[in-house]
C-alpha positions in Angstrom: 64.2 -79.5 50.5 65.1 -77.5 53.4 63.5 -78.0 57.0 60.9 -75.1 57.3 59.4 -73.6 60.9 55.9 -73.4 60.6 54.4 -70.2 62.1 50.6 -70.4 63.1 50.2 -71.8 59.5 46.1 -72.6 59.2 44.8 -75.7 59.1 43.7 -77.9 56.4 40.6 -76.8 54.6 37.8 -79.5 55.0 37.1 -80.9 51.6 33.2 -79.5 51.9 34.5 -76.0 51.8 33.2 -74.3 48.6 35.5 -74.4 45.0 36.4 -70.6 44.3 38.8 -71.7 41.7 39.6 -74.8 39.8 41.8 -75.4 36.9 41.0 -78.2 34.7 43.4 -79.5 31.5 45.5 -76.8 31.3 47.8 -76.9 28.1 50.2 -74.1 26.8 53.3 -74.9 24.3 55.9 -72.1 23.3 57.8 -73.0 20.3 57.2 -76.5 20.4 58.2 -77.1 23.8 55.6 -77.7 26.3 55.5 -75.7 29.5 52.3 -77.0 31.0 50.7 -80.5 30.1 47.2 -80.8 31.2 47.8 -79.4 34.5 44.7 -78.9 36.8 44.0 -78.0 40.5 41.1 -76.7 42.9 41.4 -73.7 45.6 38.8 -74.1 48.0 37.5 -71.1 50.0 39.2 -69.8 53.1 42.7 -71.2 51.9 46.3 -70.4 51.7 47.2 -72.7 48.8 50.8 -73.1 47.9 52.1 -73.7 44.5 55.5 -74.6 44.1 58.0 -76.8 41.7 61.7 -76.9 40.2 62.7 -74.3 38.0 61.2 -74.8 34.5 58.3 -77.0 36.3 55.8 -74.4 34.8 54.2 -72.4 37.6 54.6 -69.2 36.2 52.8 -70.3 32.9 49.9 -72.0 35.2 50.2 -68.3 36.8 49.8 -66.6 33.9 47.4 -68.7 32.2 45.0 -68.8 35.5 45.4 -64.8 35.7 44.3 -64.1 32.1 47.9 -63.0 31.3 48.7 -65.2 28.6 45.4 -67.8 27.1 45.7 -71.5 27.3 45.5 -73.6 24.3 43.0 -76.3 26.1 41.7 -76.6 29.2 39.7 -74.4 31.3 39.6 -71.7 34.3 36.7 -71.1 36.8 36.0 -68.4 39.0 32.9 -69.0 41.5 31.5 -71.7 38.5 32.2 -69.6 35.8 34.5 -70.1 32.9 36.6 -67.3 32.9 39.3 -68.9 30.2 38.8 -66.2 27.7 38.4 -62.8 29.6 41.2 -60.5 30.4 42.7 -59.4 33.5 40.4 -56.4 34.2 37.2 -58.9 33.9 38.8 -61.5 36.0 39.5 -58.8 38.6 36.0 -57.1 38.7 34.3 -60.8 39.2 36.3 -60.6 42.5 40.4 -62.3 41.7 43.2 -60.0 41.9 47.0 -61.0 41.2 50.4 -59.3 42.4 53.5 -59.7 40.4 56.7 -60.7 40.9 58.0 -57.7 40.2 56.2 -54.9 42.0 54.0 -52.4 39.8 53.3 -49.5 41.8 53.4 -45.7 40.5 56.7 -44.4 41.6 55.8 -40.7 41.1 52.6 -41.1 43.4 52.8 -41.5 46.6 52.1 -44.7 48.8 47.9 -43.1 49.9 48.1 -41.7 46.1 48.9 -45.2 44.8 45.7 -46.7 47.0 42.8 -44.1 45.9 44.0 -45.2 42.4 43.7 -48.8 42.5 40.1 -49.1 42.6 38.3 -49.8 38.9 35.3 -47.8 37.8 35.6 -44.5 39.9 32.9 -42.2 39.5 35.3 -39.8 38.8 37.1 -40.9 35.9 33.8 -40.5 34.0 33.5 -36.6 32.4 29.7 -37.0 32.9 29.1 -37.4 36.4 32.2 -34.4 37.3 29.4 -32.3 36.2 26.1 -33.7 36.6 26.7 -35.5 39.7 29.4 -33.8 42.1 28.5 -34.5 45.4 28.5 -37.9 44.3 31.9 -37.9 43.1 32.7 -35.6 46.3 31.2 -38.9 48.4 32.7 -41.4 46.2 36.2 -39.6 46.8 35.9 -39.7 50.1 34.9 -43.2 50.3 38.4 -44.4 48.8 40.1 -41.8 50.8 38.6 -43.3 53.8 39.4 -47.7 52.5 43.0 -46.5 51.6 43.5 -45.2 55.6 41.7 -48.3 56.8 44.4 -50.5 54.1 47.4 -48.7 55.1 46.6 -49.6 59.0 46.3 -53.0 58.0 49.4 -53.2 55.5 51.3 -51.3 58.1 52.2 -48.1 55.5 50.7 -45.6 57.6 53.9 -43.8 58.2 54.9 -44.3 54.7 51.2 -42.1 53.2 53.3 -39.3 51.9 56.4 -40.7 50.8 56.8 -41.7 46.9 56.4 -45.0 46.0 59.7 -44.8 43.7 61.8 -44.6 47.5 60.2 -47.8 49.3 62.3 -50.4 49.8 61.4 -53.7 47.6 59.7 -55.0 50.8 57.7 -52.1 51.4 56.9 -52.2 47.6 55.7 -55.8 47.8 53.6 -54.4 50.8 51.9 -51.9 49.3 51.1 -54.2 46.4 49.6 -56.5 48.3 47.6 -53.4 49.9 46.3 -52.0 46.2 44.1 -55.6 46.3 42.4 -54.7 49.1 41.0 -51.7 47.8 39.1 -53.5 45.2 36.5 -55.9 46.3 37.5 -59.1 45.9 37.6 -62.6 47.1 40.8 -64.7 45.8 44.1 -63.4 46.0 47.2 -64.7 44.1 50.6 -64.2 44.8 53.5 -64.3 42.5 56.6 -64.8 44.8 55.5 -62.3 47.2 59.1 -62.9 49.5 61.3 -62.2 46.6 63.6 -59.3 47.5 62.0 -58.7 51.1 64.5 -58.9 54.0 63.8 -60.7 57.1 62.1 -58.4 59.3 59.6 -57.2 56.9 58.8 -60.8 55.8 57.8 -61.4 58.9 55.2 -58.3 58.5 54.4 -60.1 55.4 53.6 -63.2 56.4 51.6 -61.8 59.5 49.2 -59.7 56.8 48.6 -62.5 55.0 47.4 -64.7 57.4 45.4 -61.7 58.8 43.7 -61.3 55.4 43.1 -64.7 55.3 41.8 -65.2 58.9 40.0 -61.7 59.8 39.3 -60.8 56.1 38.3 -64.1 54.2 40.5 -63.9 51.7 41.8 -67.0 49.8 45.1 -67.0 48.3 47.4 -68.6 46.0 50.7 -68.2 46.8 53.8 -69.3 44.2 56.2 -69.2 45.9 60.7 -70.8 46.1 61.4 -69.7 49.5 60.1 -73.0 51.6 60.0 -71.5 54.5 57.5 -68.8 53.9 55.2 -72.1 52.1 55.8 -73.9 55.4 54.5 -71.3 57.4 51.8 -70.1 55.4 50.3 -72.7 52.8 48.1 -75.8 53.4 47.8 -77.2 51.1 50.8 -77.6 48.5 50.3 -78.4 45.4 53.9 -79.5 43.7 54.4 -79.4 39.6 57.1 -81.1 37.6 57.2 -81.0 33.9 54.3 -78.8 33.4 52.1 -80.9 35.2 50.3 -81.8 38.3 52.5 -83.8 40.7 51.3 -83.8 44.0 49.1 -82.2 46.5 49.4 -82.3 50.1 50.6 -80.7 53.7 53.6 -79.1 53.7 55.4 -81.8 56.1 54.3 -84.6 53.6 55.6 -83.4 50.3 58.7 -82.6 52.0 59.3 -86.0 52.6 57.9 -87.7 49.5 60.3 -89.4 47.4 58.6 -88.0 44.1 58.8 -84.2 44.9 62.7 -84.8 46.3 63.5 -86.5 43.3 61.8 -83.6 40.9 64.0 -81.4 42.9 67.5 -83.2 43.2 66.9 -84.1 39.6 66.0 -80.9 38.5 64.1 -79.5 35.5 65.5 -76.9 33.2 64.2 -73.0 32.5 62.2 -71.5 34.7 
């Protein structure tokens, strides 16, 4: 594994701090082969938690399994205590976890403040009674979201970028702005599907910097899946490492690094991603 600079990463969360998510016997086979094997873990409140792993280790699948994308076959997801195994994405979001994706999903005929007012769910607004009935409090409701998408592009740094179309950002910018659609819906636990893929240098660094922001000045906790080491190194403690669809190890950066187990899962090598 390559050496990593750590950048004001935060420090270990005491083992008191409060469960927000935990994962417990996780099980999903496709066509006979199986992509994660009782895999379980625990994000603790106020974290940056890193998951990482070979290719073909299974961290998507736990991704998508965790996020309500695909259901697992055993095992069990909870949010704040509750078992949220069986709801879908919209439900998972509204009881306060939001995901990004890999590839960014933003509406390329909107532009970047346009793509903001729309994230929130539930508007007043999108409901034909109240446009009638209850104007001024659609009017207030509107203006409410106008005024969270200024206060998120300040803090995602797309302030310049309000008017321009989302379909001309730059894949940085893009992973940006997804980022900045979570924060206009209340919640609590953020995860991160290989947020530095396709983002150069310079805006990683912006990246990185409004992550740790979220986390420190906002309380957001995050999981963060993640190839690029460096961007783990600096951000995530802890680190939880999968091999073979399971649960391999979970520690500090600078110890899994070292640990004979998680360079041999690497050197050795799994197969699909």
């Amino acid at each position: 594994m390559a050496e990593a600079a750590r950048v004001q990463a935060p420090s270990a969360q005491s083992r008191d701090a409060t469960i927000v998510l935990q994962a417990e016997g996780l099980e999903r086979s496709f066509g006979g082969v199986r992509a994660v094997d009782s895999m379980g873990f625990t994000l603790r409140e106020g974290s940056i938690t890193g998951l990482i792993g070979p290719n073909g280790a299974g961290k998507s699948t736990v991704f998508n399994l965790v996020t309500g994308v695909i259901k697992p076959q055993a095992g069990t997801v909870r949010l704040f205590g509750e078992d949220i195994s069986r709801l879908p994405t919209y439900e998972r979001a509204r009881r306060g976890m939001i995901r990004t994706f890999q590839l960014s999903r933003e509406f390329g005929g909107l532009t970047v403040l346009e793509n903001l007012m729309l994230s929130p769910q539930q508007q007043l607004g999108e409901k034909l009674v109240p446009l009638f009935s209850a104007q001024r409090r659609v009017h207030e409701a509107e203006q409410a979201v106008y005024a969270r998408a200024l206060e998120v592009m300040e803090i995602s740094r797309l302030g310049d970028l309000r008017d321009e179309y989302a379909s001309n950002l730059s894949g940085g910018q893009k992973k940006l702005l997804e980022l900045a659609r979570t924060l206009m819906i209340d919640c609590s636990v953020i995860l991160l599907d290989e947020p530095g893929a396709g983002v150069n240098p310079a805006l990683m660094t912006t990246l990185r910097e409004m992550i740790l922001e979220l986390n420190k000045d906002h309380g957001k906790t995050f999981l963060i899946v993640e190839h690029d080491m460096d961007l783990i190194a600096a951000l995530c403690d802890p680190v939880i490492v999968m091999t073979e669809g399971r649960h391999l190890l979970e520690a500090g950066f600078d110890e899994i690094r070292k640990d004979k187990r998680v360079i041999e899962a690497y050197l050795g090598g799994a197969h699909d991603g």
